[in-house]
Structure formats: C-alpha cells, structure tokens
One Martini backbone bead per residue (centre of mass of N, CA, C, O) as a GRO file, in nm:
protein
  238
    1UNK     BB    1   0.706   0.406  -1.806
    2UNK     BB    2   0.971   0.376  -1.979
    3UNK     BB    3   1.055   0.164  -2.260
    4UNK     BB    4   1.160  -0.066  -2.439
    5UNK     BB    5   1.038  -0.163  -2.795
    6UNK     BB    6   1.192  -0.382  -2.894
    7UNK     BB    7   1.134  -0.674  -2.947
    8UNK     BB    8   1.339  -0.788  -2.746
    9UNK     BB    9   1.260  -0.654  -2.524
   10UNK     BB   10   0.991  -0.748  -2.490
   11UNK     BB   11   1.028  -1.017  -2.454
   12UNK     BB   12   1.194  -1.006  -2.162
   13UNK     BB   13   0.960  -0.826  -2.042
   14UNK     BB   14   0.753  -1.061  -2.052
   15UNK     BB   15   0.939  -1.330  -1.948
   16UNK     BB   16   0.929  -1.215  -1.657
   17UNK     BB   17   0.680  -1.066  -1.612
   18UNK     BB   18   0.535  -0.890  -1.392
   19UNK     BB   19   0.547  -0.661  -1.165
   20UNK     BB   20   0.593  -0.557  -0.827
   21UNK     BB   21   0.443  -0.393  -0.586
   22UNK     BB   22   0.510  -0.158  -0.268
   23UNK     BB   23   0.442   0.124  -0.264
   24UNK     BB   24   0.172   0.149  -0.064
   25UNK     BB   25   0.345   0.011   0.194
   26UNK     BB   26   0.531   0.262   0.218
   27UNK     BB   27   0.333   0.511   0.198
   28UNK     BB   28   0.154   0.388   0.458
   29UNK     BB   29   0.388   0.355   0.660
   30UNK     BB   30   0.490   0.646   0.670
   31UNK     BB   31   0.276   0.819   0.721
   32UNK     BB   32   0.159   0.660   0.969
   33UNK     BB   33   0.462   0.695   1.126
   34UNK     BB   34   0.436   0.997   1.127
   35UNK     BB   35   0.097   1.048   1.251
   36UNK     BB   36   0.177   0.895   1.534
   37UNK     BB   37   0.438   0.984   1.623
   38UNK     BB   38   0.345   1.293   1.626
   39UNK     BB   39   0.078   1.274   1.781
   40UNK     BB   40   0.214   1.235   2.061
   41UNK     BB   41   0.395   1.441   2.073
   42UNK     BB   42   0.166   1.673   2.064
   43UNK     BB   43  -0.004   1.563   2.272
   44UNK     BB   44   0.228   1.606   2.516
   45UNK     BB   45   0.268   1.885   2.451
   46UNK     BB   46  -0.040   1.960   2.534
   47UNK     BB   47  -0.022   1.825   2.836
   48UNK     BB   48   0.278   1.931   2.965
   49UNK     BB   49   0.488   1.712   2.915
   50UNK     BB   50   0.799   1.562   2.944
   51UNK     BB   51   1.032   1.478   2.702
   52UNK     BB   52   1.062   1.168   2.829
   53UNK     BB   53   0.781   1.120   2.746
   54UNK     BB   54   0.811   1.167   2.430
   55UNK     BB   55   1.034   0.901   2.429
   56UNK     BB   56   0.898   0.693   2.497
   57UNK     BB   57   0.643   0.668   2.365
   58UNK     BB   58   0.706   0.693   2.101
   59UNK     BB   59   0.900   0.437   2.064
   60UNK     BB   60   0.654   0.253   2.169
   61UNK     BB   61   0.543   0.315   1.921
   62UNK     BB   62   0.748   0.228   1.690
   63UNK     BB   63   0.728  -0.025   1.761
   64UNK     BB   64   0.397  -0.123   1.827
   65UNK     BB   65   0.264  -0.005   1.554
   66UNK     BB   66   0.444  -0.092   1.341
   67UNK     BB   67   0.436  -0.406   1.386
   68UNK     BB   68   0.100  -0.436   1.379
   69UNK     BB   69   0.118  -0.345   1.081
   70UNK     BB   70   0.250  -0.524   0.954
   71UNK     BB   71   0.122  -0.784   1.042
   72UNK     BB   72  -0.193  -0.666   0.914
   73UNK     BB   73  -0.028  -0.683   0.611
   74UNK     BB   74   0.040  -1.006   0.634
   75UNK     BB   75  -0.245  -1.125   0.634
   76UNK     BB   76  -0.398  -0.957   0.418
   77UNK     BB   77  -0.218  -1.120   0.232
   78UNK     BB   78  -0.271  -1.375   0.269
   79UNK     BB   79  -0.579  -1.358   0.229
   80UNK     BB   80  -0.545  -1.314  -0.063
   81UNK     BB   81  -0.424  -1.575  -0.165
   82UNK     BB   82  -0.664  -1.757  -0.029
   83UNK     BB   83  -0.843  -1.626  -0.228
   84UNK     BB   84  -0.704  -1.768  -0.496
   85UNK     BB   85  -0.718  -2.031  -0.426
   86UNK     BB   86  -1.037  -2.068  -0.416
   87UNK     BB   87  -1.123  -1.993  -0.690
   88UNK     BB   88  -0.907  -2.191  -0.844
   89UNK     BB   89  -1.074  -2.425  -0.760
   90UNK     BB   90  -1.336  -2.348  -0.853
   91UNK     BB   91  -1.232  -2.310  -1.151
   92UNK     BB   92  -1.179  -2.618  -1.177
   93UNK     BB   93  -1.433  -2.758  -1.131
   94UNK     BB   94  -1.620  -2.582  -1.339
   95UNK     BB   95  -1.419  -2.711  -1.601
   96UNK     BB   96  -1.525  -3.014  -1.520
   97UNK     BB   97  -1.806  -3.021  -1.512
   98UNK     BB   98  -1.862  -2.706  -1.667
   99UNK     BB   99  -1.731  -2.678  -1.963
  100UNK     BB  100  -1.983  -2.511  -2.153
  101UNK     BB  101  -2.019  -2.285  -1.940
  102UNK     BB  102  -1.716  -2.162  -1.971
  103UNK     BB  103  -1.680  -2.115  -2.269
  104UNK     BB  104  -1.909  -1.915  -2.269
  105UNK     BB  105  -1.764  -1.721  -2.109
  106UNK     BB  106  -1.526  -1.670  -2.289
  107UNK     BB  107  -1.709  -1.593  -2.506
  108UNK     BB  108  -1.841  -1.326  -2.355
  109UNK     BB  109  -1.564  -1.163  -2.247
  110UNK     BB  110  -1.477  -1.129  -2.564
  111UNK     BB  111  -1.719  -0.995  -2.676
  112UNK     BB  112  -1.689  -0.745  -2.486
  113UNK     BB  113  -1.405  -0.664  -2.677
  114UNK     BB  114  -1.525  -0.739  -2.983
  115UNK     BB  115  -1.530  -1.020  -3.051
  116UNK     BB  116  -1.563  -1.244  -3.348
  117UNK     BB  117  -1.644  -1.506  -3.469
  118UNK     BB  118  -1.346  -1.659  -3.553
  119UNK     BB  119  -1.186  -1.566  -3.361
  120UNK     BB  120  -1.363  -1.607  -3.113
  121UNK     BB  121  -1.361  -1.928  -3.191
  122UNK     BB  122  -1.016  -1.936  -3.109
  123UNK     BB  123  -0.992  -1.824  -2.869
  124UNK     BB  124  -1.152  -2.038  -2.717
  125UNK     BB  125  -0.985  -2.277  -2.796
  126UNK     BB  126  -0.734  -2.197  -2.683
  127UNK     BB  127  -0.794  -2.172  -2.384
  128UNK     BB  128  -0.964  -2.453  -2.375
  129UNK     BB  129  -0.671  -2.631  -2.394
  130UNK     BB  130  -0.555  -2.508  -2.122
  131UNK     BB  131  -0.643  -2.525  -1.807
  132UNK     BB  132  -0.468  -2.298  -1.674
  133UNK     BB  133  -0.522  -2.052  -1.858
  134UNK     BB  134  -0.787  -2.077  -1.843
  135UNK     BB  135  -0.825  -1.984  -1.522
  136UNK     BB  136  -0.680  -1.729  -1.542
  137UNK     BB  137  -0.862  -1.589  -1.730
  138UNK     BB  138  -1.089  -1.630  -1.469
  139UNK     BB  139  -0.933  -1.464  -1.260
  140UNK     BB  140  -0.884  -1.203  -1.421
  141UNK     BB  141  -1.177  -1.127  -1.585
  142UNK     BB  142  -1.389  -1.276  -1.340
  143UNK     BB  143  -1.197  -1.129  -1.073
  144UNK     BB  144  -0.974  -0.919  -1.090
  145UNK     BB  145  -0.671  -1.065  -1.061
  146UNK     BB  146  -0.387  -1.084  -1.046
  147UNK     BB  147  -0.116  -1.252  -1.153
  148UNK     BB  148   0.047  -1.189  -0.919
  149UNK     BB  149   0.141  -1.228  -0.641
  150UNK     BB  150   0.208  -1.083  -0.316
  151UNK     BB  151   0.403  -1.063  -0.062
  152UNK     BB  152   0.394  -1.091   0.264
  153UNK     BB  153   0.675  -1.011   0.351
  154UNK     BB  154   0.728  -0.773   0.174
  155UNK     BB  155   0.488  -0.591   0.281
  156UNK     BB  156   0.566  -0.562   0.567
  157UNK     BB  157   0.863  -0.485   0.507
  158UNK     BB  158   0.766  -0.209   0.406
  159UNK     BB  159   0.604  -0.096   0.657
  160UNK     BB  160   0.792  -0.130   0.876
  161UNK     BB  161   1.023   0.035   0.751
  162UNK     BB  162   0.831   0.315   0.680
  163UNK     BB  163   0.803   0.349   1.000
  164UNK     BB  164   1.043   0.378   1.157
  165UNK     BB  165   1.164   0.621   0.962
  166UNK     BB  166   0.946   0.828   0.970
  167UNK     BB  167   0.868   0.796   1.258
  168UNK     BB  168   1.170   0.933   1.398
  169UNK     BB  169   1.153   1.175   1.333
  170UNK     BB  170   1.021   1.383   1.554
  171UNK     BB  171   1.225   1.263   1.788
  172UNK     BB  172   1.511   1.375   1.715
  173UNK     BB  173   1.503   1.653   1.874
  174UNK     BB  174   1.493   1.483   2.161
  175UNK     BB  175   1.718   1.306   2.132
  176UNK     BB  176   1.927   1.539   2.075
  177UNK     BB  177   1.868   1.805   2.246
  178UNK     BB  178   1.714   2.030   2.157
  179UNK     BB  179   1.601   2.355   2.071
  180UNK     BB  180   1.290   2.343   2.033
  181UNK     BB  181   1.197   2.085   1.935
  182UNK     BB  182   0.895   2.106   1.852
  183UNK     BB  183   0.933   2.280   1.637
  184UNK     BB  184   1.151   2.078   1.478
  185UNK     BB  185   0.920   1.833   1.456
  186UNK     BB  186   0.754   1.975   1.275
  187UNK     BB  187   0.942   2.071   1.025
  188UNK     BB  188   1.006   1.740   0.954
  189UNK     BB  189   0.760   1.633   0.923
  190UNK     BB  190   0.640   1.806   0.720
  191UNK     BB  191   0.865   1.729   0.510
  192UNK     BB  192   0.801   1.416   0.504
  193UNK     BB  193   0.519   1.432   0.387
  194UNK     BB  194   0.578   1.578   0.133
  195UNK     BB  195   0.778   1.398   0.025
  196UNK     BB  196   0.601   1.137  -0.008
  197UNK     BB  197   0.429   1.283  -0.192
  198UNK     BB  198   0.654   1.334  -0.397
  199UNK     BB  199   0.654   1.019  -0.467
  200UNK     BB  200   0.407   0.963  -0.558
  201UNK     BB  201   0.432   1.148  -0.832
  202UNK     BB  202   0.505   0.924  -1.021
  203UNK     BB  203   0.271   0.752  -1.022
  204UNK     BB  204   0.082   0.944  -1.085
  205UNK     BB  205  -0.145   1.282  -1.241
  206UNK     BB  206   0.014   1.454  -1.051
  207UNK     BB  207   0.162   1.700  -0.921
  208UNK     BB  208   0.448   1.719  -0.675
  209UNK     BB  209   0.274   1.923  -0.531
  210UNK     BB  210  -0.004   1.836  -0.480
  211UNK     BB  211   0.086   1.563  -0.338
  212UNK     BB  212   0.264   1.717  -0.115
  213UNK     BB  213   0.064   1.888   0.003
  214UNK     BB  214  -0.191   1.671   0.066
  215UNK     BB  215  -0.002   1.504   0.266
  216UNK     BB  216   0.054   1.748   0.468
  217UNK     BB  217  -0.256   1.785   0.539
  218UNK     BB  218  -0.333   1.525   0.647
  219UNK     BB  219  -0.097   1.532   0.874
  220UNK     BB  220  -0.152   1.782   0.993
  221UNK     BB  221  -0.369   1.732   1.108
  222UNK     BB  222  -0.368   1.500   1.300
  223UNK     BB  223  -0.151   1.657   1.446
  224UNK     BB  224  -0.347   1.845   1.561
  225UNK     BB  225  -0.583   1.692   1.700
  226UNK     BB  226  -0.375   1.601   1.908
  227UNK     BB  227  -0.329   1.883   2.032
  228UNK     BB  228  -0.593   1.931   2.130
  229UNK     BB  229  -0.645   1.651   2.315
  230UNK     BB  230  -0.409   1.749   2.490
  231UNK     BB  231  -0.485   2.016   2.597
  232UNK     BB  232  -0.758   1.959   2.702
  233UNK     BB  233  -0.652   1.709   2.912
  234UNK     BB  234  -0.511   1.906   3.079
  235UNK     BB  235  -0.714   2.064   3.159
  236UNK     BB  236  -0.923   1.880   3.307
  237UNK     BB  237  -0.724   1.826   3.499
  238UNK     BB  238  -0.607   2.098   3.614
   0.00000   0.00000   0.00000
C-alpha cells in the first residue's frame, strides 16, 4: 500500500500504532456463507424437493451457521488475547526472577539480526531499561505475537456481516419467485466467488484473475459436491 513517506507524514503513521486488519475474518466469512449456503440449494435441488424447501433451509442456514461462525471467531480470538496475555506475566514473571537470563535473549535475538559490539551492547540496555518495552519485545521477537490484538467483537462481526451478505445471494432468485431460479442462482454464487476472489487480490501477490478464479475453483466444487450427495440420496430414497 502507497503512502507518504515525508517526516511528517511518517511521524503521525508511527504515532497512531500498527493498522488491525479484518480483512481474513470478512473473506472467511464470505466465501464460507457462498459455499454452505449454495450447498443446502444444491443440494436440495439435487434431491428434486420444492423451492419453498429451499428457502427455509437456505435462511436457517444463513442464520444459524453465520451465528455460529461469527461466534467460533469470537472465542477464538478471545482465545488468542488470553494467549497473549498469559505469556505477558510469563515474561514479567521471568524478567523479574532472572533479569540476566533475559538479558542475554534480548541480545542473542538482535545478534541474530546482524547487531554486534557496542551497538548490540546499547540496543540491550535501551530494551531491558523499560520493564514494559523489554516484555513487548520479548513477546513479538520470542513468540512472533501482533504488537496489537484484533478485536474479538470486531472479528465476529466481520464473519457474521460478509456471512450473511455473500450467504444470501443463492437464495435472490428463490426469493423473488424468478424461472429457471436455479441456473441463476449457480450463476450469481459464481460471480460472488469469483469478487471475493478478486477482492483477495489487492493483498495478494497473485493477479485479480488467478486469485478471482482459484476462489471460484474452491466454491464451485464444493458445491458440486453438494449436488452430488444430493442427487444420490435422491436415488437411494427413490
């Protein structure tokens, strides 16, 4: 991502803290609520059972599996808080018992990064000058941790909204009573897959068609798949 690079312009950048990103909880959501919702109509369309099952199914699924989603990224991320914050008294505890065990990590992780003599000698005194400095420190180098934690309120309800937008599309052409619902709505699922796909690519390092394609890929098998078991347990039944 572009951005001014003047004094200025750095200073107020730095000074605001790292950026928290949603953008996975929004993309998981999406796709998840494409291929599980498009699924059910699959498959029910593969079992030759009535549109308005369709519609019932659909919606309790676009309810009650968004619910659950958001709610399993709500815990997990609480979960990942509670991780953090038990390392944080880890390393409190450890820098108060055995300050010069810390110490010396503090200046063996920057002499792995090139640091040496009196620099890596400054760098170590400045770090283990500050009690709270050193933990962070030793929480992002020794245990790869955000300087940040993602909200956990946030993060569900990225899940839970691109759940039930993206999750809805399916069921449009059941909804409004169109002919031919289900050709319309293979081919709106496909395009929302496809979007999603194309929206990955701003992050990404793939071009917008490879990412827009491969998420089409996932999606449409998936709900293949569906029509299949559904198709069969038709017969099976019949």
């Amino acid at each position: 991502m572009e951005h001014d690079h003047s004094p200025e312009a750095i200073g107020r950048r730095l000074a605001g803290g790292p950026d928290t990103s949603y953008l996975r909880d929004w993309i998981y959501g999406g796709i998840d609520g494409a291929v599980t919702t498009f699924a059910v109509v699959s498959g029910v369309v593969g079992a030759a059972l009535s549109p308005t099952i369709i519609v019932i199914l659909g919606l309790a699924n676009l309810l009650a599996d968004g619910f659950s989603m958001a709610a399993a990224n709500y815990s997990g991320t609480k979960a990942e808080h509670d991780e953090v914050e038990h390392l944080r008294r880890v390393e409190q505890r450890h820098i108060e018992e055995e300050p010069e065990g810390e110490r010396e990590e503090i200046r063996q992780i920057f002499a792995l990064k090139g640091f040496k003599g009196a620099t890596l000698d400054h760098i170590v005194d400045v770090i283990s000058s500050d009690p709270d400095r050193w933990v962070r420190t030793m929480l992002t180098e020794e245990y790869g941790l955000p300087l940040e934690a993602r909200s956990a309120w946030l993060a569900a309800t990225s899940t839970f909204s691109a759940f039930l937008v993206c999750g809805a599309v399916p069921l449009v052409p059941y909804l409004v009573g169109m002919a031919n619902a289900f050709g319309w709505s293979i081919a709106a699922t496909g395009v929302v897959f496809f979007l999603i796909g194309c929206a990955r690519s701003r992050w990404s390092v793939h071009p917008w068609w490879k990412t827009g394609l491969g998420t089409l890929a996932v999606g449409g098998g998936a709900a293949a798949l569906a029509y299949a078991v559904g198709h069969a347990l038709r017969a099976m039944v019949g």
